[in-house]
C-alpha positions as CSV (number, residue, x, y, z in Angstrom):
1,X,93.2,99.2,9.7
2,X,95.9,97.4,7.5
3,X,97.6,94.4,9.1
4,X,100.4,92.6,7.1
5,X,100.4,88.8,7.9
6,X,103.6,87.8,7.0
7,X,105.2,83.8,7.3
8,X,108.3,82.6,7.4
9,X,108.8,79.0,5.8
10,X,112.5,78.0,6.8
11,X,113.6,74.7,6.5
12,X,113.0,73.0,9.7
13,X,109.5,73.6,9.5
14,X,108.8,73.2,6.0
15,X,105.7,74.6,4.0
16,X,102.6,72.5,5.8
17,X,103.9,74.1,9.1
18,X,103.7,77.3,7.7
19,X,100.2,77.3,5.9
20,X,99.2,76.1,9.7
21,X,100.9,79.4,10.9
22,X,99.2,81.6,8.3
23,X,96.4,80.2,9.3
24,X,95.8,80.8,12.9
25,X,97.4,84.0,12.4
26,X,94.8,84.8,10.1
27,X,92.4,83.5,12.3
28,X,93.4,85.4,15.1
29,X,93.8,89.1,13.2
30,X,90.4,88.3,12.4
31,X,90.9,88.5,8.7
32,X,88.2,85.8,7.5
33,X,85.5,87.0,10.4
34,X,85.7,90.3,8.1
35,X,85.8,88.7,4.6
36,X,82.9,86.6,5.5
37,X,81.1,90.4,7.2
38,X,82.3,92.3,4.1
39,X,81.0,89.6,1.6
40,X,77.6,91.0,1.1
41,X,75.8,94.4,2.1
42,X,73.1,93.2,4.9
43,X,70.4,96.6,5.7
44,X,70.9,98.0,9.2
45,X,67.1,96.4,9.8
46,X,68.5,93.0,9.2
47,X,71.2,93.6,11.2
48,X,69.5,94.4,14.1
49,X,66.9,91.7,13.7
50,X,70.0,89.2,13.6
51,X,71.1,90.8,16.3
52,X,68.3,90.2,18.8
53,X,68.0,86.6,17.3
54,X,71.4,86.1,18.5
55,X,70.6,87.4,22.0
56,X,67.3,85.4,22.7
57,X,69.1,82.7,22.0
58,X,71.9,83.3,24.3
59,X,69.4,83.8,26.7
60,X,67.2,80.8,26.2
61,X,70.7,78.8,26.2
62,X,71.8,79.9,29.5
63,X,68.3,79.8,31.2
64,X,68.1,76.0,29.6
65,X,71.1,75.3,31.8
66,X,70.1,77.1,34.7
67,X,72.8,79.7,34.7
68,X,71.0,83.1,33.8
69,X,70.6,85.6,36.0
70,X,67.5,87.0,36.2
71,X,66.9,91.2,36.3
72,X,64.5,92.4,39.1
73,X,62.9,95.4,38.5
């Protein structure tokens, strides 16, 4: 997956404006989210074991304001 960010500084908008632009375009191609995935090899065990941190506490955070919705068997 290659995706070329490219910015435009003209002279309206001047260089600040575009560093804002490059940035939530950046933000929005995901570009740092991957950096920051890529920057060090994490074991499939600690993945998963982040991974069901992150969901109990989505859970306990939506049961804390009354909003989960509770499975019946």
């Amino acid at each position: 997956m290659v995706n070329n960010i490219r910015v435009v500084i003209d002279e309206r908008g001047g260089v600040e404006k575009g560093i804002r632009r490059f940035k939530r375009m950046c933000e929005s191609f995901g570009v740092v989210k991957e950096y920051r995935k890529r920057k060090e090899y994490k074991k499939p065990s600690v993945k998963m074991k982040e991974k069901l941190e992150s969901a109990v506490k989505r859970r306990n955070k939506l049961v804390s304001k009354g909003r989960a919705r509770v499975a019946k068997i």
